[in-house]
N, C-alpha and C positions, 0 to 999 in steps of 0.2 A: 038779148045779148047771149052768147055762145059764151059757157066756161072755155076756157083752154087751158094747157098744162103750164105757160106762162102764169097765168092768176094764180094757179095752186102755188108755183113755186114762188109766187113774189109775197101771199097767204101766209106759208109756212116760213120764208123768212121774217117778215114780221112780228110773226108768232115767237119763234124763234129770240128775237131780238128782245123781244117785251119779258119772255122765262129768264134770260140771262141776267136780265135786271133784276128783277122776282128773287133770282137765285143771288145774286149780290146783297141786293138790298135784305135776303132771312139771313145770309153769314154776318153781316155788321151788325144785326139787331139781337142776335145770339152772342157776337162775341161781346156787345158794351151792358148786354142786361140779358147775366145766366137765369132770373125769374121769367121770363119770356119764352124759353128756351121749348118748353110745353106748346107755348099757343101756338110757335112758329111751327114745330111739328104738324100740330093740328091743321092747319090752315094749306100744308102740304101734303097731309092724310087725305083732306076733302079734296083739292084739285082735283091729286090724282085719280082716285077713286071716281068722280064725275067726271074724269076724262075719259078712264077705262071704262066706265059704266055706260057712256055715250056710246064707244067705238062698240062696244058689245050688244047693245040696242038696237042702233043702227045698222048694224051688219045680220044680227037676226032679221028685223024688218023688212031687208033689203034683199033680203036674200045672198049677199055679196061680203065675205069674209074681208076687211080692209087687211086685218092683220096677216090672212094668210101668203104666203108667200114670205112672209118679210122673218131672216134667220136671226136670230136672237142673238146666234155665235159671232156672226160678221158687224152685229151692232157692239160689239165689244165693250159691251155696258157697263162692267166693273172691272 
């Protein structure tokens, strides 16, 4: 079976879908128990980090920068 840019996009929105929830369910568990407030950190130190650490692996290996091209500026991240 052939990837196509359908599978990626229906991939990434699932992905997508499944962070949002991730991202709801550490603001509820922050806000009813400020003693957790560390681990929830934590637990979003590691993703990320194994995210980026993936895409930078990856893209060494592969010869093929994922992240190049993509402007930081136009993802208007903060």
């Amino acid at each position: 079976m052939a990837i196509t840019i359908e599978m990626l996009r229906q991939k990434i929105t699932n992905a997508n879908r499944e962070l949002h929830e991730a991202i709801d369910m550490s603001i509820e568990l922050r806000r009813h128990s400020p003693e957790i407030k560390g681990e929830v950190v934590t637990i979003w130190e590691e993703f990320l980090g194994q995210f980026f650490g993936y895409i930078k692996k990856t893209s060494k290996e592969s010869k093929d920068n994922l992240l190049a091209g993509i402007s930081w500026t136009r993802l208007k991240l903060f």
